[in-house]
C-alpha positions in Angstrom: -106.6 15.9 100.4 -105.8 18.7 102.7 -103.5 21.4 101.8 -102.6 24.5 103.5 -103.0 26.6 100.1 -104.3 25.3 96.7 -103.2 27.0 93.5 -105.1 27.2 90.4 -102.8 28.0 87.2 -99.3 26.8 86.5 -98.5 29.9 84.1 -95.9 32.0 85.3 -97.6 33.9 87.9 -99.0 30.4 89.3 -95.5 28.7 89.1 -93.3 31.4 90.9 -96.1 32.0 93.5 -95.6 28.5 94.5 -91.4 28.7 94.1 -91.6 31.6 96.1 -92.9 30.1 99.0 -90.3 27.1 99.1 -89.0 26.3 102.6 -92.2 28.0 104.4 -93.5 24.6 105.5 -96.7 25.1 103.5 -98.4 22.2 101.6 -99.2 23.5 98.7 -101.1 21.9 95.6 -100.9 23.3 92.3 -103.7 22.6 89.6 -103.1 22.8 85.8 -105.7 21.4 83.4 -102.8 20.9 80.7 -100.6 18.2 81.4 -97.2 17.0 83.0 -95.5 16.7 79.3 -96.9 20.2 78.4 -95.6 21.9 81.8 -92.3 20.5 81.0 -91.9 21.6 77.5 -94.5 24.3 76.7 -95.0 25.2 73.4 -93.7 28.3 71.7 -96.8 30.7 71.8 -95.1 33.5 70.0 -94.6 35.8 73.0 -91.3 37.8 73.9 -90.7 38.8 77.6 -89.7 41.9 78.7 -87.3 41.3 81.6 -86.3 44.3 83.6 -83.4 43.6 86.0 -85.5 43.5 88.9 -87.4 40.7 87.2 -84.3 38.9 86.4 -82.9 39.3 89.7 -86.4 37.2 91.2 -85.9 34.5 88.5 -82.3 34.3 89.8 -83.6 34.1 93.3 -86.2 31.6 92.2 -83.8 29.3 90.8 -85.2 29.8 87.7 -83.4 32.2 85.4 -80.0 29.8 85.5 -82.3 27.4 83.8 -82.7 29.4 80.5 -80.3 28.8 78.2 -78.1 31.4 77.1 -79.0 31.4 73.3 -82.2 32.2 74.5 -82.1 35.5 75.8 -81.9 38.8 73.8 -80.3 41.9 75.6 -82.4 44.8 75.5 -80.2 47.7 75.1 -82.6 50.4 74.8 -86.2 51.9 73.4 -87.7 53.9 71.1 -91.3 55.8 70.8 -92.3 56.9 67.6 -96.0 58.8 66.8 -97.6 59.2 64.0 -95.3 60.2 61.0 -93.5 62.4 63.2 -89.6 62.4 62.9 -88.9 62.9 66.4 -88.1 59.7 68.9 -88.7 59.7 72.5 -85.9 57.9 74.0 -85.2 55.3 77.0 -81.8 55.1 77.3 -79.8 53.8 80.6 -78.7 56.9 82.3 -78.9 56.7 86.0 -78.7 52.8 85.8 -75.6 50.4 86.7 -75.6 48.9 83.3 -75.3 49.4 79.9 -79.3 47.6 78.6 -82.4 48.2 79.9 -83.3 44.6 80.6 -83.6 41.5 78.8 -86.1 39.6 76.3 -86.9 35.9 76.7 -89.7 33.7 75.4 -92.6 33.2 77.5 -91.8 29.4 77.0 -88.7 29.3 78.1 -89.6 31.0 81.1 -92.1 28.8 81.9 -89.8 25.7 81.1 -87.4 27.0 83.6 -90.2 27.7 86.3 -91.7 24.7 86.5 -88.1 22.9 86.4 -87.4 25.1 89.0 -90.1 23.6 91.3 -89.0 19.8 90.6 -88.5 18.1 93.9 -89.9 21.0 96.3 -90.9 19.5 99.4 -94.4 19.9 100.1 -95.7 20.5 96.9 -97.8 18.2 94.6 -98.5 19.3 91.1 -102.3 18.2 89.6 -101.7 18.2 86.2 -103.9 16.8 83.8 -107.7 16.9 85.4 -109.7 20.1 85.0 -111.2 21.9 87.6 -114.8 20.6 87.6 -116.4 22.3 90.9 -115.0 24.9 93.4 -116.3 26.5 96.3 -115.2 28.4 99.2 -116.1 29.0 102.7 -114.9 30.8 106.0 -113.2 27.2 106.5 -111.3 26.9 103.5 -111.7 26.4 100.1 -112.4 22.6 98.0 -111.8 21.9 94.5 -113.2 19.0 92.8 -111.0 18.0 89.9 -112.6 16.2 86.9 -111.2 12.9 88.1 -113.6 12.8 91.2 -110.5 13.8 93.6 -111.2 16.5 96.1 -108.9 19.1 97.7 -109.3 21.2 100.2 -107.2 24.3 102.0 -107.0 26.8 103.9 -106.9 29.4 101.1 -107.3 29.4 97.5 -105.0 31.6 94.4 -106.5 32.0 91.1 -103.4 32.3 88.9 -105.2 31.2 85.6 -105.2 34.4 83.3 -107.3 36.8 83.3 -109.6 35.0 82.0 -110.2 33.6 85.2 -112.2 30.2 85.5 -111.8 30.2 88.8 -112.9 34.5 89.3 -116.3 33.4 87.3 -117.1 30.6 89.4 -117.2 31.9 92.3 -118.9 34.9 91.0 -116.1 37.6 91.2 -117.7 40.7 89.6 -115.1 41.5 86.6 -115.3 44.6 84.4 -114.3 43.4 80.9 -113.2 46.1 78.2 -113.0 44.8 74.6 -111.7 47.4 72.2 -112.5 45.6 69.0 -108.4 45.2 68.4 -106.5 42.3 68.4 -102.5 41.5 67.9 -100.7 39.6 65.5 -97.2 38.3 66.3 -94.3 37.5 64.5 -90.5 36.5 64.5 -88.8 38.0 61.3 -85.2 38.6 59.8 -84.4 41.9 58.3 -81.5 43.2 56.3 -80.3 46.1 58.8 -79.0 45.6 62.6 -81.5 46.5 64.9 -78.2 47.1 67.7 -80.5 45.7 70.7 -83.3 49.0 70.2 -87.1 48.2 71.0 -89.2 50.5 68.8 -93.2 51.2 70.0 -94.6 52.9 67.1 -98.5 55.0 67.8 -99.0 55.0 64.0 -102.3 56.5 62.9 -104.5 53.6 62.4 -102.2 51.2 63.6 -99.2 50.2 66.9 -96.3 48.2 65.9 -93.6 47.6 68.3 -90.4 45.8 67.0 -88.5 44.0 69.9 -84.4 42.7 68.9 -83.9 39.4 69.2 -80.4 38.0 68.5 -78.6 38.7 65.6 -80.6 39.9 62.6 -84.0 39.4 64.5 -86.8 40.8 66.3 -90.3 40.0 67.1 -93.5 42.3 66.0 -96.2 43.2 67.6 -98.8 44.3 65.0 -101.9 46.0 66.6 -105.1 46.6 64.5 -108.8 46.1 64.5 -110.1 42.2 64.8 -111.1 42.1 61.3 -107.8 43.4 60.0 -106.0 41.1 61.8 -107.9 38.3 60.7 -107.3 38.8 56.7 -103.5 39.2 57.7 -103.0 36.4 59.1 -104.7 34.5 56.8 -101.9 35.6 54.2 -99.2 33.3 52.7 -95.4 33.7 54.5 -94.5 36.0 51.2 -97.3 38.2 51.6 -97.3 38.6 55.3 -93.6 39.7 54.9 -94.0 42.4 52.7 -96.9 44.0 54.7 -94.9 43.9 58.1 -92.1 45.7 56.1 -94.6 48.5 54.6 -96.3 48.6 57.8 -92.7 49.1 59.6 -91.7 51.8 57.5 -88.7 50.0 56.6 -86.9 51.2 59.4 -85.0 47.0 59.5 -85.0 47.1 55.9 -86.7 43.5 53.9 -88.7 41.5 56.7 -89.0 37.5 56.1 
C-alpha cells in the first residue's frame, strides 16, 4: 500500500499532524495499535490539559475544539507559584492579554475524542487501527511498515508520533538520552469545601510539588509529585485515606479534599 506519508501514533500529536494536512492532496496512513472503538472513545487517563489560547485557536482551526462539549472545559483564570513554606506568591495574571483567563483546561480524552472525530471522512486518509507495528525500516526511497497482520505499507516519509517512548525511535536505532529521576506523579480529581475562583496553584514544597488545577465548580485536579516509592504506598491507600493526605499535603489552602 503506497502512501505519500505514514504516521505512527494516533495520540494528539499524531491525530492533528494528520488534520493539519487536510486538503494537501497527501495520502496519508495513520497507524494505532489500539483500536477503532478505543480512538473513538478514549478512556479517561486522569490528565488535565493546559490550553493556552493559541492552542485553542489550532483546535478551532482543526475542527476539533467545537467538538468538546462545553461541560467539559474549565476556564483557567489565573496561576499561582508557591515555594517552600514561604508566604509569598509569584503571580500570572492577564495583564497585557485581550482577555480576562489565561487559557483553558480540558481532559486529554476529550481532546483526543474530538481529534479523531475531527478526522472522520478526510479524503485521503486511512486509519490502521488495531494491528501493531511488527517491522519497520527506512531507506533513501521511503519508508515500509509491516503491521502484525502481514499488510505492508510504504511511503515517502515516515512520523513517529507515539510518545516518547518511542517504538518506532528504538527501532530504527534513534540514539535517545533517557533521564529518570526516581519520581513519579500521582493524579487525582477531588472536591473541596472552598472556591478555588479558576486559580492554578504549582507548589515547590520541600520534599515534595503539588499543583492544584480548577476544574468546574468545587473541583480541581492534583498533581502530586514524590519519589517512586512514595507514590506507590499512596496510591495503594483506601479513597478516605488518600483524601486526607492530599488535604495535609495541600496545606489546606481548598479546605477538606474527597
Amino acid at each position: 500500500m503506497e502512501h505519500d506519508l505514514i504516521v505512527v501514533g494516533a495520540g494528539p500529536a499524531g491525530l492533528a499532524f494528520a488534520r493539519a494536512l487536510a486538503g494537501t492532496g497527501l495520502s496519508i496512513a495513520l497507524v494505532e495499535r489500539q483500536s477503532r472503538a478505543a480512538l473513538a472513545d478514549p478512556a479517561c487517563d486522569g490528565r488535565e490539559i493546559a490550553l493556552t489560547h493559541r492552542s485553542i485557536n489550532t483546535l478551532r482551526a482543526l475542527g476539533a475544539w467545537d467538538l468538546i462539549t462545553p461541560e467539559a472545559v474549565s476556564t483557567l483564570r489565573s496561576a499561582s507559584v508557591l515555594h517552600g513554606t514561604s508566604s509569598f506568591e509569584l503571580p500570572f495574571g492577564t495583564e497585557g492579554l485581550r482577555e480576562d483567563h489565561l487559557g483553558k483546561l480540558v481532559a486529554n480524552h476529550h481532546i483526543r475524542r474530538a481529534l479523531f472525530a475531527a478526522t472522520a471522512g478526510q479524503a485521503a486518509l486511512t486509519v490502521f487501527a488495531g494491528p501493531g507495528m511488527a517491522a519497520i525500516s527506512t531507506a533513501r526511497a521511503g519508508a515500509s511498515v509491516t503491521l502484525e497482520d502481514g499488510r505492508i505499507l510504504r511511503g515517502r516519509l515516515l512520523a513517529a508520533a507515539d510518545s516518547r517512548f518511542s517504538d518506532v525511535r528504538a527501532r530504527l536505532g534513534i540514539a535517545a538520552r533517557v533521564n529518570r529521576p526516581g519520581r513519579s506523579m500521582l493524579l487525582a480529581e477531588v472536591e473541596h469545601d472552598r472556591d478555588h475562583n479558576g486559580v492554578a496553584t504549582e507548589w515547590f514544597g520541600h520534599g515534595q510539588t503539588i499543583a492544584l488545577l480548577p476544574l468546574t465548580g468545587r473541583r480541581s485536579s492534583v498533581i502530586l509529585t514524590l519519589a517512586e516509592d512514595m507514590i506507590a504506598r499512596l496510591a495503594a491507600r483506601s479513597p478516605a485515606a488518600l483524601s486526607d493526605e492530599l488535604t495535609r499535603r495541600s496545606g489546606e489552602r481548598l479546605g477538606t479534599m474527597r
